[in-house]
Every structure is written in C-alpha cells, then in structure tokens.
C-alpha positions in Angstrom: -13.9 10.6 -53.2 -14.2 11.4 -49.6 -10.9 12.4 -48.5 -11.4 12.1 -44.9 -9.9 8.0 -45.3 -8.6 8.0 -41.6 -11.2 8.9 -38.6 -10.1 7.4 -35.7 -13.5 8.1 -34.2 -14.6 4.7 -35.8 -13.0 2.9 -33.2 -15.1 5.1 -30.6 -18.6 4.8 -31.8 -19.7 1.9 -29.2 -19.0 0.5 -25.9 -18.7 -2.9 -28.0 -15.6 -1.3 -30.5 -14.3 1.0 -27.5 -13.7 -2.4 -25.0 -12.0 -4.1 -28.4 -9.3 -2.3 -29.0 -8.8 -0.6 -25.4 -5.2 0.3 -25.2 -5.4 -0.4 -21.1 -7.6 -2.8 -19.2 -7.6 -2.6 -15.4 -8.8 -6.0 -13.7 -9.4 -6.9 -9.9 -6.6 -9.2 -9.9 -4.4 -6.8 -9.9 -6.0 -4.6 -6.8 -5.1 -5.1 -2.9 -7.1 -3.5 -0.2 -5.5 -2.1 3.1 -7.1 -2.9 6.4 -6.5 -1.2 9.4 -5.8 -3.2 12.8 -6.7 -1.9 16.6 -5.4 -3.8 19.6 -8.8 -5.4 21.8 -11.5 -7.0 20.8 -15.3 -6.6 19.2 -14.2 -3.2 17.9 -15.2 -1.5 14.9 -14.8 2.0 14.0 -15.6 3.4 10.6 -12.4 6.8 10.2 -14.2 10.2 9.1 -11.8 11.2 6.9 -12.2 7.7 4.7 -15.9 7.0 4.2 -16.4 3.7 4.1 -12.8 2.2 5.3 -12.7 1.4 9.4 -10.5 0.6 11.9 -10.8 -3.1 13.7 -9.6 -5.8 16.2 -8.3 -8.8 15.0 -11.8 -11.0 15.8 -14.2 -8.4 13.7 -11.1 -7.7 11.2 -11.4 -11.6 10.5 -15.2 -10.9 10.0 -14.6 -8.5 7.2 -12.1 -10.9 5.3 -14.8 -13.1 4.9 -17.3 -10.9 3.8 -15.2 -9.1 1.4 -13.9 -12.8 0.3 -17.1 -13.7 -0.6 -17.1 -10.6 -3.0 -13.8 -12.0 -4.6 -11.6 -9.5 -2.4 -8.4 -12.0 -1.4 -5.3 -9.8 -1.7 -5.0 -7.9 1.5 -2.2 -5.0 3.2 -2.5 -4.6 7.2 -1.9 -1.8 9.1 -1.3 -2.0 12.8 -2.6 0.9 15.2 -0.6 -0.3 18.8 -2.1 -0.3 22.4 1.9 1.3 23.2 4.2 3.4 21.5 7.7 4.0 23.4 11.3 5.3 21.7 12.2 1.5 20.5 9.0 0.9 18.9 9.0 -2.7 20.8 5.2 -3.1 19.7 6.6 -3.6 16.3 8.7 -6.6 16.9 6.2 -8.3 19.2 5.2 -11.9 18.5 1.7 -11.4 20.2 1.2 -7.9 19.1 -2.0 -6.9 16.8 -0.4 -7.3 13.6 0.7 -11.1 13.7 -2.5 -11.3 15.5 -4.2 -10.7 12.9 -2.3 -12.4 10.6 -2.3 -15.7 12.9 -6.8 -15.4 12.9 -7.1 -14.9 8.8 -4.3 -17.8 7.7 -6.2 -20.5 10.6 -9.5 -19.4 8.9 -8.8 -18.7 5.5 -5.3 -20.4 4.3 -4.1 -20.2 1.0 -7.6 -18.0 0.0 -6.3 -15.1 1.0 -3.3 -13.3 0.1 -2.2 -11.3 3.3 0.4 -8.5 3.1 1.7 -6.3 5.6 3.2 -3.4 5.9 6.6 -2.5 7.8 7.5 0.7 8.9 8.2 2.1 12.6 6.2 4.7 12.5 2.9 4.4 14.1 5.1 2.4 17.2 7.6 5.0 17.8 6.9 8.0 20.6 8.0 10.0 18.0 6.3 9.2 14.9 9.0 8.8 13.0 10.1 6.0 10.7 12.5 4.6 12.5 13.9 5.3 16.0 15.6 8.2 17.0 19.2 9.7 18.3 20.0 12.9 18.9 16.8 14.3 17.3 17.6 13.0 14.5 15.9 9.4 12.4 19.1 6.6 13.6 19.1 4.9 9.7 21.7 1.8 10.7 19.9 1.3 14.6 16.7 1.1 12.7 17.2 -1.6 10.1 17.2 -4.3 12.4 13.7 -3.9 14.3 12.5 -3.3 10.7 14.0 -6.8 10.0 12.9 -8.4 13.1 9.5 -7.0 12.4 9.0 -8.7 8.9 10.5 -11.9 10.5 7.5 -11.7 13.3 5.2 -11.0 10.2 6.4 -13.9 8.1 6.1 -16.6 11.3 2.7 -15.5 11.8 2.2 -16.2 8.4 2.2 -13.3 6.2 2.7 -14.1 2.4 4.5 -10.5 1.7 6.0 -7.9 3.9 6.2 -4.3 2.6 8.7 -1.8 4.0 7.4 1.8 3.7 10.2 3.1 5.7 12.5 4.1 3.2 15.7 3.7 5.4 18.8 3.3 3.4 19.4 -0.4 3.4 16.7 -1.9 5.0 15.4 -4.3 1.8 18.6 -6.1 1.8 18.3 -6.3 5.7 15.1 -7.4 5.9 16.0 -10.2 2.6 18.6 -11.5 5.0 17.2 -11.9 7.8 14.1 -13.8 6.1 16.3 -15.8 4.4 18.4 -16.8 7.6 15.1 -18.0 9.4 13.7 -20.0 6.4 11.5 -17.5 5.3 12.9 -17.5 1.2 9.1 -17.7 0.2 8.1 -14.5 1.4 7.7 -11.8 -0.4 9.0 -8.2 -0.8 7.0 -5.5 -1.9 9.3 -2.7 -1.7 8.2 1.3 -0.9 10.9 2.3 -3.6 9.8 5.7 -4.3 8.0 7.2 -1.6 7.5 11.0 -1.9 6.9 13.6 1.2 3.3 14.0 0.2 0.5 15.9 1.2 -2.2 13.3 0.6 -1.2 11.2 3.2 -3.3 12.9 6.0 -6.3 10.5 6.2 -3.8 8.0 6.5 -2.0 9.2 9.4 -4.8 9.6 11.6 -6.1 6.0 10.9 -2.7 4.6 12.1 -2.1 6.9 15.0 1.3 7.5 12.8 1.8 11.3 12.3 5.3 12.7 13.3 5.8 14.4 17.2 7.8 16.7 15.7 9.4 17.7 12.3 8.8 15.8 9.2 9.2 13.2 6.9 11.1 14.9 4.3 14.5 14.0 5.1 13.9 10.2 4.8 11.4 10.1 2.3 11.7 11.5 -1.4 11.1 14.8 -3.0 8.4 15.5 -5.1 10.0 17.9 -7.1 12.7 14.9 -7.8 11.7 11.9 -10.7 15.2 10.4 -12.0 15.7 9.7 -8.6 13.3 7.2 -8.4 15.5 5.2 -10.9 18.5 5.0 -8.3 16.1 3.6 -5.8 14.8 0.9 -7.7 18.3 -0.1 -8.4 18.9 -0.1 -5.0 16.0 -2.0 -3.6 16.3 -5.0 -6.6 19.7 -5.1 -5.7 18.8 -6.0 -2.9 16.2 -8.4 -3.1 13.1 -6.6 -3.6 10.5 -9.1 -5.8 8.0 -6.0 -5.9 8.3 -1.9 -6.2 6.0 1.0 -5.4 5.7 4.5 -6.2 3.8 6.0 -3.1 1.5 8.3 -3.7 -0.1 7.5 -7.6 -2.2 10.4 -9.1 0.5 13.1 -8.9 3.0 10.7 -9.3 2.1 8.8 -12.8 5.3 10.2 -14.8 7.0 8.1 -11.7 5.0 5.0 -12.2 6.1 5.4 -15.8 9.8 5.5 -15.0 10.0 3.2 -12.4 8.2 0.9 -15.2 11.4 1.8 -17.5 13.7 1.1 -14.9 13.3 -2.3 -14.4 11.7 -5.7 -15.1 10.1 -6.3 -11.8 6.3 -5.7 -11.1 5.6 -2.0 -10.6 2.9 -1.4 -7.7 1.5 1.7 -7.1 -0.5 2.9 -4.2 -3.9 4.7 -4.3 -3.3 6.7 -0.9 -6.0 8.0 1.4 -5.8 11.7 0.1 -6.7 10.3 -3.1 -9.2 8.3 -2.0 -10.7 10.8 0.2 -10.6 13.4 -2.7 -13.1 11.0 -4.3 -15.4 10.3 -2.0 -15.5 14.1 -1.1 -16.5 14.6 -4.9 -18.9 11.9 -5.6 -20.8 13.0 -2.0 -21.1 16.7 -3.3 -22.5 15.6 -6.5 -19.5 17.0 -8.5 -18.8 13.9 -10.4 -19.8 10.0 -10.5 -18.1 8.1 -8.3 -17.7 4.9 -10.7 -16.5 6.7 -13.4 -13.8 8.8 -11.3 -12.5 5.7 -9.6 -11.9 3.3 -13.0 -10.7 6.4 -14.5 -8.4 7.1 -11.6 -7.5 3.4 -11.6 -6.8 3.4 -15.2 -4.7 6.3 -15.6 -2.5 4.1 -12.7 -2.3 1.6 -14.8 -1.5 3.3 -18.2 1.6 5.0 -16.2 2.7 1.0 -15.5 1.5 -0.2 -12.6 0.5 -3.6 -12.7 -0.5 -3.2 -9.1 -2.4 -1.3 -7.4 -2.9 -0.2 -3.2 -6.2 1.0 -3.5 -9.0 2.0 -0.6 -11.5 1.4 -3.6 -11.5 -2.2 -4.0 -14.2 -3.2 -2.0 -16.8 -0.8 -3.7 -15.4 -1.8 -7.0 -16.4 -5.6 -6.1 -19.7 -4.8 -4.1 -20.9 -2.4 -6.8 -19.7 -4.4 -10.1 -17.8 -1.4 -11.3 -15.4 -3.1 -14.1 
C-alpha cells in the first residue's frame, strides 16, 4: 500500500479545486478608491509618481464617478488639495471649499449609488504641513481637535456618508463623534486612522495632496514602526470613542498589524494600500519584472489574510476595468 495517504497537493491540481477550498477570497465589495480633489474647474491632471491616478476639480472629478460607476466602482475616499494654506488651516473647515464641493456635485448626481468618504486631517491646509496646527514649533494636540471636528461636520452637511480622520491627534474620534452627534449627524460614519505608522511609502501621496511637512516630521504624532502591541491601545482608544471603522495605514509592511488590530477588537478592520505600494507595482509591472494582475490580487490578498475586511486601494479601478478577480 502506498503510504503516501496525505498529499495536500490534491487540493492544488486545478483552478476549479484551488477556488473550492480557498482559505481567503478578496471581492470588490470590499475595495474603496481615493480620488484626489483640486480647487477650479475643467482640470485634470494625471500625478507622475501614480500612473494612472489624477488630480481633478470637482466638475471633471464628477465625470470620473460616473465612469468608474458604470464599472461597479461606488465606494469612494476624497482628498482635497486647497487654493490656500495659512497657520489655522481655515480651508479645511470651509462650507464652500473643494472638498464639500465635491461632495455636494456626486450626492446631487449620484445619491445613494455612491458611497462617498472623506478624509480628515489638517495637513495639506496648514502652512506648515503638519497634522494639525501649530504653537511654539510644536503640533498644538487639544487647539487642533476642534477644526478637525468642524471639518467632518462641513463634510457630513455636504453629504458625506463617512469621514476618516488620519490625523492621529490624541482625542480627536471622540471629538469629532460629538460634535456629529450634536448637529444630527448620528448616521455618519467613522472610519478611524487607528494605527498609522511614520512610513516611508507615503511619498507619492504627499505630492498629490500638496501635504508634505515645512519642516520636521511626522513621527511624533504618528506611530512607530518598530512598535506592534501598540496598535492594540489605539484601537481601544478610538472604539472607545466611537469609532464604527479602524485602519492600519500603511498595509504590506504592516500585515502582522492588520492581524492584531483584527484580534483586538470586533469592529471592521480597514487597511490602506498607500501610494508607495502602489507605485512599487506599477514601477514593477512597467519594467517587465512581474505581472501586474497577479502582484496586485496577491498584494490584495495577503491584506486580507492579515484581516482586513477593507481595503484603501489606488488599484480598484484597474481591477474593475481589467476583470482581474
């Protein structure tokens, strides 16, 4: 008798047996795509660092929606890129400003269709760069957490289904639940930047959103990567104070994060997909170094087997377009 009784490669030896007893299966309802968001009109500006993802006024950003809708796309994160930046970041809490904007043109067109999120953060409205405005050289945590607030407030009048402070000020998710709640806004939702590391891969990023620091760095407001348990004290934190959603920020480095954060807590677990990632795919696939379908779903999978259940991701729209899962 054969005594090889157990080979698992039976369960590999076709596409057919491989999608049966997958362990992980990623699906487009669980994607969002971030859009970028320029003050004017009838512009449209494709960023070199992030093949394929541009930078748009409302009217052409409203154009895209619609397109990508028509592909299934209808879970979206804005980005705004202001015509000002000054020390009190006043572009952020501005009722007419690019953001609500925006948000005001794709909820008259588009309703209920499309899930619009937006982020929350001071940072590409302050002189400074910084997260959150500034005294005595120094990031002012308590001054900050009201604009923050008042800037998801603006968000959720215009209509905004979800608000997502990236900030990472002490405090600012039970702020921001308060003041929402106070104006009527107990619908809208929090997706929480819970564990947000100093990161490297955020580079493309910054120059999309005009956000990179004057001077200094992030690190002391945002986390360590050399740090994972203390990920778990954020999470606490933010559902404690009335976060509905929380993200690990970036993903690929970060997956033993993602799985923690998953451990921590019974809330969904986003992760985002950052623009160094992104780009670092793009770069590969254009060099001929790998396929680019296969390194995104793989990418996208390993996200998910970490436990993410959602995912920020710069891909989604070639994913869609291209039929990749």
């Amino acid at each position: 008798m054969n005594e090889l009784r157990l080979r698992p490669r039976r369960l590999r030896q076709s596409r057919i047996v491989r999608d049966l007893v997958a362990e992980t299966r990623l699906h487009p309802d669980g994607l969002i795509q971030p859009y970028f968001v320029l003050p004017g009109a009838g512009i449209r500006e494709e960023l070199s660092g992030m093949p394929g993802i541009l930078r748009e006024s409302p009217d052409r950003l409203v154009e895209s929606v619609e397109a990508d809708l028509s592909l299934g796309l209808n879970r979206i994160m804005l980005f705004g890129v202001p015509e000002a930046k000054n020390a009190k970041a006043s572009g952020a809490v501005d009722p007419q400003g690019t953001v609500p904007k925006a948000i005001r043109l794709i909820k008259d067109a588009f309703g209920k269709d499309v899930f619009v999120a937006c982020d929350v953060c001071l940072c590409a409205y302050t002189d400074s760069g910084h997260c959150g405005v500034m005294n005595d050289g120094r990031v002012a945590n308590d001054e900050s957490l009201p604009i923050l607030a008042e800037m998801a407030r603006v968000s959720a009048a215009a209509g905004a289904d979800c608000v997502a402070p990236s900030d990472m000020m002490d405090g600012r998710v039970g702020v921001i639940r308060d003041t929402l709640d106070a104006h009527g806004f107990t619908d809208t939702i929090i997706l929480a930047y819970t564990a947000k590391y100093a990161s490297a891969y955020y580079g493309p990023f910054r120059e999309a959103a005009e956000s990179a620091p004057g001077e200094g760095d992030r690190r002391p407001d945002q986390m360590d990567f050399r740090n994972r348990l203390e990920a778990r004290r954020e999470v606490d934190l933010d559902e404690m104070e009335g976060a509905d959603i929380v993200m690990v920020k970036p993903a690929l480095a970060y997956l033993d994060v993602i799985s923690e954060v998953r451990a921590a807590t019974e809330l969904p677990v986003a992760a985002y997909n950052v623009s160094g990632e992104y780009a670092s795919a793009k770069l590969l696939a254009r060099e001929g170094l790998a396929p680019e379908r296969d390194l995104v779903v793989e990418n996208l999978t390993a996200i998910t087997r970490a436990g993410a259940s959602i995912i920020l991701t710069y891909h989604l729209r070639d994913i869609l377009r291209h039929r990749w899962l």
